[in-house]
C-alpha positions as CSV (number, residue, x, y, z in Angstrom):
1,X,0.0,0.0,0.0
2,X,1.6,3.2,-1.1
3,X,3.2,5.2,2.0
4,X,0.6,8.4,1.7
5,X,-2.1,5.5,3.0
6,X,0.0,3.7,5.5
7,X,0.7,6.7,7.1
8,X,-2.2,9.2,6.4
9,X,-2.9,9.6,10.5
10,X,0.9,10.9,10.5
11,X,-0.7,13.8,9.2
12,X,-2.1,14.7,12.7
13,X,0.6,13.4,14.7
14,X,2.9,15.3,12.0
15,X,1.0,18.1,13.5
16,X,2.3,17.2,17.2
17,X,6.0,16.0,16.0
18,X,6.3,19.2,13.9
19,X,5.0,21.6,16.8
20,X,6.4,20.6,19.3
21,X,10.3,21.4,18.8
22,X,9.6,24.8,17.6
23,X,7.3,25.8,20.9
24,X,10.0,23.8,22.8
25,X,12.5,26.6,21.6
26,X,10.1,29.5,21.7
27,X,9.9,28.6,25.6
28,X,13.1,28.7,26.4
29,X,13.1,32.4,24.8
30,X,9.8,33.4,26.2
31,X,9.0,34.8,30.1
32,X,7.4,31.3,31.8
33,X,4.1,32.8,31.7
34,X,4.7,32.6,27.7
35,X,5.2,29.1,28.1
36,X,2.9,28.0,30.5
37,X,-1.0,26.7,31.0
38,X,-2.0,30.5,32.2
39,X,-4.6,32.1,30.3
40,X,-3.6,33.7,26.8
41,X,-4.5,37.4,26.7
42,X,-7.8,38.4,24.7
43,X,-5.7,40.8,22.8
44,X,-3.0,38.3,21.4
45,X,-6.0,36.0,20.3
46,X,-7.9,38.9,18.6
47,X,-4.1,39.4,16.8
48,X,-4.2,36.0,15.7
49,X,-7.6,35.9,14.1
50,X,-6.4,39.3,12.3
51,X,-4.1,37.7,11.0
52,X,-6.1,34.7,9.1
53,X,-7.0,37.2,6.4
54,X,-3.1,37.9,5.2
55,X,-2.1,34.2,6.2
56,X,-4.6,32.5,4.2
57,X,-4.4,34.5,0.6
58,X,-0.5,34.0,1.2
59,X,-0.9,30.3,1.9
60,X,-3.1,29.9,-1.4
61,X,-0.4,31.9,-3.6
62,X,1.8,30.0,-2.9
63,X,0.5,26.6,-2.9
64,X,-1.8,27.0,-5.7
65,X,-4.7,25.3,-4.2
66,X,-8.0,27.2,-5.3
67,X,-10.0,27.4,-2.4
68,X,-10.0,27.6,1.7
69,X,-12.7,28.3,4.5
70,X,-11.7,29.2,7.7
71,X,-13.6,29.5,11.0
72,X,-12.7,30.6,14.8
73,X,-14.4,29.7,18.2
74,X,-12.9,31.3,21.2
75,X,-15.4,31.8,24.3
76,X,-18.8,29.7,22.9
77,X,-18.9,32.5,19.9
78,X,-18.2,31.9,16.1
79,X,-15.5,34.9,16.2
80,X,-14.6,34.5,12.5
81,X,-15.9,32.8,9.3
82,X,-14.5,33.4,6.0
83,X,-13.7,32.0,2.2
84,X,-10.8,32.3,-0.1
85,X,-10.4,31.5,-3.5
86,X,-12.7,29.2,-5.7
87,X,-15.3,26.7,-5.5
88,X,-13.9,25.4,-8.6
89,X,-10.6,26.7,-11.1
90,X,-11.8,27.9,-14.2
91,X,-14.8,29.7,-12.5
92,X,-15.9,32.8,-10.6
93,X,-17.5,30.8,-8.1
94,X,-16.3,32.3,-5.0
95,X,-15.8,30.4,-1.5
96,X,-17.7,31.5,1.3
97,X,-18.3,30.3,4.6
98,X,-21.3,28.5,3.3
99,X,-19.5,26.3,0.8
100,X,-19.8,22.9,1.5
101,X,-16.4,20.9,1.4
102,X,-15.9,17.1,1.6
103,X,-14.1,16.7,5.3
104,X,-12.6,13.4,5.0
105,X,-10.9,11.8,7.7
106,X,-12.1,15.0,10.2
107,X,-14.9,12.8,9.8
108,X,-14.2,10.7,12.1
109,X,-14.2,13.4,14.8
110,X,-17.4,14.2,14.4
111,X,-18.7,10.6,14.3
112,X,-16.8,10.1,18.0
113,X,-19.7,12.9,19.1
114,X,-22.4,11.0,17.7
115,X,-21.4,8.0,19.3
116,X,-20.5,9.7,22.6
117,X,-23.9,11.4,22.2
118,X,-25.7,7.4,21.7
119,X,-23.2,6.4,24.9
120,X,-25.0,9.1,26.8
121,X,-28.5,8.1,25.9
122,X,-28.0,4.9,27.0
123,X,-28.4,3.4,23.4
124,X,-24.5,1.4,24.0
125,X,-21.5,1.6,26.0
126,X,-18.2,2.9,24.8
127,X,-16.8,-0.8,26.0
128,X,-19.4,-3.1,23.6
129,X,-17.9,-5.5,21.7
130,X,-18.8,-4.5,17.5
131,X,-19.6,-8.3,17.4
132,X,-23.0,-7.7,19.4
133,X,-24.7,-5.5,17.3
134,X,-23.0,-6.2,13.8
135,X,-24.2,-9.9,12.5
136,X,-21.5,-12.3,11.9
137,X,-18.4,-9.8,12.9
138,X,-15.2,-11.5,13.1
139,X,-11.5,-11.1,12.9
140,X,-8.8,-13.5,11.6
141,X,-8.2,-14.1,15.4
142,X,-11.8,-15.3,17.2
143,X,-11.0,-13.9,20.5
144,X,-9.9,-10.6,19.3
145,X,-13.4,-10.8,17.2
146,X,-15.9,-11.4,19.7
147,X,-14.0,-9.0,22.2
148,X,-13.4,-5.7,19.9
149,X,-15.3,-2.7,21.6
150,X,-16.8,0.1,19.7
151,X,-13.3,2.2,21.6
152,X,-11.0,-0.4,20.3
153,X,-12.5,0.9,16.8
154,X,-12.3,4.3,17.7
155,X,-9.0,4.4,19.0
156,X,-7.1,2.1,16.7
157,X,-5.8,-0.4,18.5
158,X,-7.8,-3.8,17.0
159,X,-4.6,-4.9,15.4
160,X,-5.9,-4.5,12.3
161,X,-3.5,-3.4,9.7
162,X,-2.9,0.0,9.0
163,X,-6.1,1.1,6.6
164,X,-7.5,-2.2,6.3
165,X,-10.2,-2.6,3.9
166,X,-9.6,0.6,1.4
167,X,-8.5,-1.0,-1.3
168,X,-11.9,-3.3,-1.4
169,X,-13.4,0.6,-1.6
170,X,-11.2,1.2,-4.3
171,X,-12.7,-1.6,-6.5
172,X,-15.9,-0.6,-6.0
173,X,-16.9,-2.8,-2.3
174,X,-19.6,-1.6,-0.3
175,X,-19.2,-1.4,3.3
176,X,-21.0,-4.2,4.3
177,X,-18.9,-6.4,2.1
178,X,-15.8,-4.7,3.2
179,X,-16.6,-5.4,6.8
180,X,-17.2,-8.4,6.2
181,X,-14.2,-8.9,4.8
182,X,-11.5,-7.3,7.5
183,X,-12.3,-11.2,8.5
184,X,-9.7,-12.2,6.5
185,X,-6.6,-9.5,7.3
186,X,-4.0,-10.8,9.6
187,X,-3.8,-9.2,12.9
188,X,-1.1,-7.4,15.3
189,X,-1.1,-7.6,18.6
190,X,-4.5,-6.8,20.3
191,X,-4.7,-3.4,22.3
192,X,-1.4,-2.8,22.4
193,X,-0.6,-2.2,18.4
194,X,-1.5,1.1,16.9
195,X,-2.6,1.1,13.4
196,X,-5.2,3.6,11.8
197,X,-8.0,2.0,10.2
198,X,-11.0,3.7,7.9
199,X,-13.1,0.5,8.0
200,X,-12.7,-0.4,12.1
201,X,-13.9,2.7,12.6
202,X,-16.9,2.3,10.2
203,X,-17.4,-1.4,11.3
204,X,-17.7,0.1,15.3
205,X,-20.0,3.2,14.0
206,X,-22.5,0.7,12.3
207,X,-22.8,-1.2,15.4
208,X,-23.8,2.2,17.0
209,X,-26.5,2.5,14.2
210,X,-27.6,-0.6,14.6
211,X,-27.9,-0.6,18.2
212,X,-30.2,2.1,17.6
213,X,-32.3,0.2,14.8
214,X,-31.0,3.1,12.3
215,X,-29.1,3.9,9.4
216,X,-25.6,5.7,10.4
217,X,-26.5,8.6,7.9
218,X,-29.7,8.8,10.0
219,X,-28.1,8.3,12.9
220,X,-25.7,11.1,12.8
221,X,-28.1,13.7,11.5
222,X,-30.6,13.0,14.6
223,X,-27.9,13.1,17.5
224,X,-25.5,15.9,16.4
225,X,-26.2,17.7,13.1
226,X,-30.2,18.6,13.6
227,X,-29.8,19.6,17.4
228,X,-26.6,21.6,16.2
229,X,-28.5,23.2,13.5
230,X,-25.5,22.0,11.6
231,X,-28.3,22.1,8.4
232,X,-25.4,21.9,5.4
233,X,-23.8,18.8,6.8
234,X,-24.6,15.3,6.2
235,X,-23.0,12.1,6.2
236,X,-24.1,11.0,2.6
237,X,-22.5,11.3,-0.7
238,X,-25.8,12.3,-2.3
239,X,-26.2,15.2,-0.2
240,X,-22.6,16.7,-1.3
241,X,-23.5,16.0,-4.3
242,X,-26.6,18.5,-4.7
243,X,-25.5,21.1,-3.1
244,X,-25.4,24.3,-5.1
245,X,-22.6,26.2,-2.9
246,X,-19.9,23.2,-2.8
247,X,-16.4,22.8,-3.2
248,X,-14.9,20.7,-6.3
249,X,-11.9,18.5,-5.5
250,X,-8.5,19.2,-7.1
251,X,-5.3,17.6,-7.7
252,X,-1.3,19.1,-8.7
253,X,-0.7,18.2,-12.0
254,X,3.2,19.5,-12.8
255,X,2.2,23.1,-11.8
256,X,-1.5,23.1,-12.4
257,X,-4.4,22.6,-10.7
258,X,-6.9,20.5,-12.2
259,X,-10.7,19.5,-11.1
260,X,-10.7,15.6,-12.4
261,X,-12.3,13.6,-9.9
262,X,-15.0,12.7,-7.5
263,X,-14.8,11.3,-4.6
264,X,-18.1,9.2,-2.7
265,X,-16.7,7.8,0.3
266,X,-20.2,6.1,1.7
267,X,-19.2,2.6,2.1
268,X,-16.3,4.3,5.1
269,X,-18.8,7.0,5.8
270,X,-18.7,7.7,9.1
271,X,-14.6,7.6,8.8
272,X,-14.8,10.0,5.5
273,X,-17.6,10.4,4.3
274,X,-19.0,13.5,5.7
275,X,-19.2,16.7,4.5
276,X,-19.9,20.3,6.0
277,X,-19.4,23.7,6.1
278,X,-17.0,25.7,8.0
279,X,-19.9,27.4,9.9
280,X,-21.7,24.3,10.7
281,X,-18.6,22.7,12.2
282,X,-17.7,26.0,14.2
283,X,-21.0,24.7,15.9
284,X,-20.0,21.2,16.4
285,X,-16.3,23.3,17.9
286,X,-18.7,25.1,20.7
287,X,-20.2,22.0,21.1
288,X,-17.2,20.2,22.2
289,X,-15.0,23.0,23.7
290,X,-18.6,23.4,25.9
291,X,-18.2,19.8,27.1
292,X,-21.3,18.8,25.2
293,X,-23.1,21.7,25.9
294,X,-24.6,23.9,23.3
295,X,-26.8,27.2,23.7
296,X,-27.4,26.3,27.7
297,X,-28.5,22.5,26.6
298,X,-26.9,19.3,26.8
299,X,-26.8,18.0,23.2
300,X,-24.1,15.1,24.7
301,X,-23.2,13.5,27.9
302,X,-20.4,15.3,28.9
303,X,-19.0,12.0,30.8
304,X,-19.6,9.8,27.4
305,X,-18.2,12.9,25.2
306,X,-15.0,13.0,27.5
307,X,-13.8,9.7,26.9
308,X,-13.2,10.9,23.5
309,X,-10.2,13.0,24.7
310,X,-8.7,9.8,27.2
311,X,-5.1,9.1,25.6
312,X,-5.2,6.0,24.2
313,X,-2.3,4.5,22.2
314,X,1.0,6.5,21.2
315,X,-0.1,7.3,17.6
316,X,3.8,9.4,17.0
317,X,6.5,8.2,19.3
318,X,9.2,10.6,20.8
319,X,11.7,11.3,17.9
320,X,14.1,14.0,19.5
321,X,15.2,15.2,22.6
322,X,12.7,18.2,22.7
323,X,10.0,16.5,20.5
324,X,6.5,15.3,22.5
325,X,4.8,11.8,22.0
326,X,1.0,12.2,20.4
327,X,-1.1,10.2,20.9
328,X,-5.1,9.1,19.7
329,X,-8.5,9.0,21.5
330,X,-11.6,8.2,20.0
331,X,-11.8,9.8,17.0
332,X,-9.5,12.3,17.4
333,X,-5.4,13.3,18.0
334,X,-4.8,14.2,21.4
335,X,-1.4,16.3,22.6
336,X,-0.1,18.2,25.0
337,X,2.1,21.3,23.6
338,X,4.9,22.8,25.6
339,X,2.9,25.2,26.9
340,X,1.1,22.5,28.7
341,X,-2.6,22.7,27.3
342,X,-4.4,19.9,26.1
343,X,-4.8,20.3,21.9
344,X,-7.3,17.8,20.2
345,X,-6.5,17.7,16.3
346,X,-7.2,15.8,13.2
347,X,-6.4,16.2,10.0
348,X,-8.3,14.9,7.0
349,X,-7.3,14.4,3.3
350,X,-8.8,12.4,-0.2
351,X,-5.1,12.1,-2.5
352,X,-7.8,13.1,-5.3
353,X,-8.6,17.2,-3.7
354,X,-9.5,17.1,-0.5
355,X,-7.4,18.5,2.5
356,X,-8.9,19.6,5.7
357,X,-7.8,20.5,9.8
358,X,-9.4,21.5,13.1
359,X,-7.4,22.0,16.4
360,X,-8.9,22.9,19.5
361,X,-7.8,24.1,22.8
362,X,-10.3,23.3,25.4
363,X,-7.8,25.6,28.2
364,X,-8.8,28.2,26.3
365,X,-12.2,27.3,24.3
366,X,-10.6,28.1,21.4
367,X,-10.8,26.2,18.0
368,X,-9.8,26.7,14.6
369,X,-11.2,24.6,11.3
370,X,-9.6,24.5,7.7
371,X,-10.8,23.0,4.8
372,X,-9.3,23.3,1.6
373,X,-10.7,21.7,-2.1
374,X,-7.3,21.0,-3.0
375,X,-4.6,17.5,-3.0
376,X,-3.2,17.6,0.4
377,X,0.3,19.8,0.8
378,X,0.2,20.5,4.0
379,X,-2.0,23.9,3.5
380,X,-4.8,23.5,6.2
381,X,-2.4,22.1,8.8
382,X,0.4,25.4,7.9
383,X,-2.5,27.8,8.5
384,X,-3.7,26.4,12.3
385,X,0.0,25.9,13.2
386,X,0.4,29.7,12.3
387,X,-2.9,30.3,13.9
388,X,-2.1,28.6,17.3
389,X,1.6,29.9,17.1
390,X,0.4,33.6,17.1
391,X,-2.0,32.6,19.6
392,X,-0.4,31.2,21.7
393,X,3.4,32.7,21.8
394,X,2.6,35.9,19.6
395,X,4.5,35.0,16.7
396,X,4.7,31.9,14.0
397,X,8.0,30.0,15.1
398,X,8.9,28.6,12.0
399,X,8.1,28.1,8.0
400,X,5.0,25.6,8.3
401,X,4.5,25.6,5.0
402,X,7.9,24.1,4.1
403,X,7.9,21.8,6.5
404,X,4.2,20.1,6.1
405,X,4.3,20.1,2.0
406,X,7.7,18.1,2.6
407,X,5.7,15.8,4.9
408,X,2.8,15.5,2.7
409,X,5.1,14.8,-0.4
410,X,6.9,11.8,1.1
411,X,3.0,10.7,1.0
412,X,2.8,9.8,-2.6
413,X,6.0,8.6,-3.5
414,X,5.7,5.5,-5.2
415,X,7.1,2.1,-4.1
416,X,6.9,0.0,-7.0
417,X,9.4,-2.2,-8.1
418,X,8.9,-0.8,-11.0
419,X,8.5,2.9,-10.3
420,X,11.1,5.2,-11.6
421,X,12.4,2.3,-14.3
422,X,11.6,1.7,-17.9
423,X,11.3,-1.4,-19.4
424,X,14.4,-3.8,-20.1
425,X,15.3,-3.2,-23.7
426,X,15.4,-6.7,-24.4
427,X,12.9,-8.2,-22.1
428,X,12.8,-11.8,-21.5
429,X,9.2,-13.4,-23.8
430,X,6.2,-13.9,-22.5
431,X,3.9,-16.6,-23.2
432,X,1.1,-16.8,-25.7
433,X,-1.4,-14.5,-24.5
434,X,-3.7,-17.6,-24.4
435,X,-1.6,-19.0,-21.7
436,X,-2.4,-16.5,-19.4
437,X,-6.3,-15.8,-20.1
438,X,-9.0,-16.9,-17.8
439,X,-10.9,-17.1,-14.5
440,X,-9.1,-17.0,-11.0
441,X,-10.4,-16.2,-7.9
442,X,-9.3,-14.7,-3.8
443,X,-11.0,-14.6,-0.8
444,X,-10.3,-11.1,-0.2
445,X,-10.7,-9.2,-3.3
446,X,-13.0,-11.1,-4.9
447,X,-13.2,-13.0,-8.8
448,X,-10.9,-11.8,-11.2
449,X,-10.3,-12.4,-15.3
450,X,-7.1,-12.1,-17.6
451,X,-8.8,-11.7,-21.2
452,X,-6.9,-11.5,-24.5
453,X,-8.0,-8.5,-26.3
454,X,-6.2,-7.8,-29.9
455,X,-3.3,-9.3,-28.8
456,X,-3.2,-7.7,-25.0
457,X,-4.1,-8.9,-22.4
458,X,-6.5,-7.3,-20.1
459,X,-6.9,-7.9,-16.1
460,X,-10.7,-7.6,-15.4
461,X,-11.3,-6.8,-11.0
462,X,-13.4,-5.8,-8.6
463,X,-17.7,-5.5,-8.6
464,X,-17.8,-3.0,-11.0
465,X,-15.5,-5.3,-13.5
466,X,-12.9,-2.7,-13.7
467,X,-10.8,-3.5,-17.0
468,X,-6.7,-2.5,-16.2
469,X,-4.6,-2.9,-19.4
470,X,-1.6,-4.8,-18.7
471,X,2.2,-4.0,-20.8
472,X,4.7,-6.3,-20.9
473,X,7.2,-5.2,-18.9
474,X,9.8,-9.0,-18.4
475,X,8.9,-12.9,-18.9
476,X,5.7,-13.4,-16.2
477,X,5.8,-9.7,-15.5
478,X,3.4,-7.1,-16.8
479,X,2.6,-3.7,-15.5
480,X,-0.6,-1.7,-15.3
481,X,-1.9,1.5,-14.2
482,X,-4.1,1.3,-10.6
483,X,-6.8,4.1,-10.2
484,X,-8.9,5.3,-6.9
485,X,-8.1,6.7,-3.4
486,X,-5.1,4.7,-3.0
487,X,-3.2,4.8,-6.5
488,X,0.4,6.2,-6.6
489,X,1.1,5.3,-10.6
490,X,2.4,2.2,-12.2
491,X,2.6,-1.1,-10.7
492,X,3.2,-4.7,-11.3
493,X,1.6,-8.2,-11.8
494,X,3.2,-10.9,-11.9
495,X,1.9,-14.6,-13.0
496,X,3.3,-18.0,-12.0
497,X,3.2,-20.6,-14.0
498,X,2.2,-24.1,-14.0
499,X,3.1,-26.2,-17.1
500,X,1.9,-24.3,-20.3
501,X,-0.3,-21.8,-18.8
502,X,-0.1,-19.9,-15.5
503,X,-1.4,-20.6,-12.3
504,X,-1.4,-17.3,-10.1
505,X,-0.9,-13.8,-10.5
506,X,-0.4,-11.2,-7.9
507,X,-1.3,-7.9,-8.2
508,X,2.2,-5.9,-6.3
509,X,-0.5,-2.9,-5.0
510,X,-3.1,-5.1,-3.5
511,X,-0.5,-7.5,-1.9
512,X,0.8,-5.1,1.0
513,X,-0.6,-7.6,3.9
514,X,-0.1,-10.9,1.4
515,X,-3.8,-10.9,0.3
516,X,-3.2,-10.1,-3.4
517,X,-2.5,-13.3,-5.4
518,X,-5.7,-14.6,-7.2
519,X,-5.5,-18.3,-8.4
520,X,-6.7,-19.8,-11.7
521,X,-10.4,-21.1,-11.4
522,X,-10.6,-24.3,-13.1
523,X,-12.8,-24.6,-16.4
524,X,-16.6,-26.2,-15.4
């Protein structure tokens, strides 16, 4: 699986790693009432939020991405709101605080809320195993099957490989199927292994739903978007789709930005597949900088909404002297910056133009949310990292921007075999074309065909019957083009053969936990 995707929660803890040597020197520089948990001074926040304006139209000159939104909560008020840029490149549309962007992996956070807000009704406990409520759940390990709580989900730590289960969304698997399916991944160890999962999480939050005889698309708009008045957010595709004021996705193509693709992410909706506004999630920041509270009512249990902030696992381990471990909740990133308040962060991101951010400082009940319609590189993360800087320590401490765009482009790189080569000039012969053609099958990913087509040879996958080209590229190996979420460019499969034709072939992008060779389905 392409590094980008192994490692997309390292954008938040990349957050935490990044932050916390550049605070560490700014304290050593600072009076100690700079660089401690005392209250910040209204006037340096006002300074801060000033500041957005300037930050943001310098952040999108430079990157290129087309459009931002940007809202502030300090004190249970929406203290800013505004757009930059445009909805889409090659129109006027403008953004405005209205625009509805796709959020992500920030979904996640606000899908900890609705279950908190279930926990506190009663509805299920934080500690259920997902087996209860979800028919015929298992893992590759029984125990670890039956016993998996709805936290375990939440937090990561099922042993589940790191994002097991999207590349069966990027052939076109629904969620049930895909859940289904986690069955089959082999497992770290149990509580003790952190490894970020889209499809855990969704597996946990449909046990919610069910528990509550409900859709989760219904159940998140009755427990946190409706009471929120939160009326532009939703946790379906189709309501994205048809809205007027929304946000297109972009990707970096050489030096331009492009609008090519879409993105439905309903089958890991409640993990990324909602979208909002940066108004309507200002509400769901008072919400949770209010402790559940919101406009003198309890819309959560403040004890269930809590737990989301426990420390769980160590999602970013200490890497220097003066660098601070991160770690993850329920949903969300939790830290502690050298000033010693409590930040709760996540970052979000769709490799085909979606980037998005929120940090919060409960200390202070102050909270900042980005979302960007572009690739990510690092632009949403830059502008609360220069946000919270002039907040808290009165000026930015170092270039953000050039240090998160170098994180995010490690993301993509490509590890192929094959990547970065061309093909051997004289390239050892492979087989008739007939040799190869035919059914096979795998438990994970599902029925596959190789078909001959004017002389090529065509590898047919997934529900949809996705048809990949394959090139010769030496003897048994051919390569071919992946698309979706999770594609980095070229990559290789690679037949074994069995006599005069071939017996196996494994795909090199699907096989990142040894789940990607499909075998030759004898003729009936």
């Amino acid at each position: 699986m392409p590094a980008y995707f192994r490692a997309l929660a390292a954008v938040m803890a990349a957050v935490t790693m990044l932050v916390a040597p550049a605070v560490a020197m700014a304290a050593q520089n600072n009076a100690p009432s700079e660089a401690s948990a005392v209250h910040i001074p209204e006037r340096r926040i006002d300074r801060a939020i000033a500041s957005i304006d300037g930050l943001a139209s310098e952040l999108l000159r430079k990157s290129g991405v087309p459009g931002m939104a940007v809202a502030v909560v300090h004190n249970d008020k929406i203290v800013y709101a505004a757009g930059f840029g445009v909805r889409k490149v090659g129109t006027n549309e403008r953004v405005d605080p209205n625009t509805v962007f796709e959020l992500a992996s920030v979904s996640k956070s606000l899908a900890s809320t609705v279950v908190a807000a279930a926990v506190g009704r009663g509805t299920v406990k934080w500690s259920d195993p997902v087996a209860k409520y979800v028919p015929g759940f298992t893992l590759s390990d029984p125990y670890v099957g039956a016993h998996v709580t709805i936290a375990d989900m939440f937090a990561h730590r099922s042993g589940l490989p790191d994002h097991a289960g999207d590349l069966l969304e990027d052939l076109g698997y629904n969620r049930a199927t895909i859940v289904r399916r986690l069955a089959l991944e082999p497992l770290e160890p149990f509580r003790i292994t952190y490894n970020y999962t889209n499809f855990g999480l969704t597996a946990a939050a449909q046990a919610v739903a069910n528990a509550n005889h409900t859709t989760w698309e219904e159940l998140s708009r009755d427990l946190l978007y409706k009471p929120l008045g939160m009326n532009a957010t939703s946790s379906s595709y189709a309501d994205y789709e048809k809205a007027a004021n929304k946000a297109a996705l972009h990707v970096r193509i050489g030096n331009t930005w492009v609008a090519k693709y879409t993105r439905d992410a309903d089958a890991q909706s409640p993990a990324g597949g909602a979208s909002s506004t940066v108004l309507d999630l200002a509400r769901w920041m008072r919400l949770e900088l209010a402790n559940g509270r919101y406009d003198g009512k309890q819309i959560v249990q403040e004890s269930a909404l809590l737990q989301t902030r426990k420390p769980n696992l160590v999602s970013s381990p200490i890497s220097s002297p003066v660098a601070r471990a991160s770690f993850y909740g329920l949903g969300m990133g939790v830290s502690y910056d050298e000033t010693g308040r409590l930040r709760l962060t996540h970052s979000g991101a769709f490799a085909v133009g979606a980037a998005t951010t929120y940090a919060l400082l409960p200390s202070e009940r102050l909270g900042i949310v980005v979302l960007t319609n572009g690739m990510p590189v690092g632009v949403p993360e830059t502008l609360a990292a220069e946000f919270l800087d002039l907040a808290e320590l009165g000026s930015i401490q170092r270039d953000w921007y050039a240090a998160y765009s170098h994180v995010m482009a490690a993301f993509f790189v490509n590890h192929s075999a094959l990547a970065g080569k061309t093909p051997p000039v004289h390239p050892r012969p492979a087989r008739p074309a007939s040799a190869y053609a035919g059914n096979y099958s795998n438990a994970y990913y599902g029925p596959a065909s190789i078909e001959s087509q004017n002389g090529r040879l065509v590898m047919v996958l997934g529900p949809r019957r996705e048809r990949f080209v394959l090139q010769h590229w030496d003897g048994e190996t051919f390569s071919y083009t992946p698309v979706g979420e999770n594609a980095v460019g070229i990559s290789a499969v690679t037949f074994a053969k069995s006599g005069a034709g071939a017996e196996t072939f494994t795909v090199e992008n699907l096989d990142a936990n040894k789940l990607g060779t499909f075998v030759r389905v004898p003729p009936s």
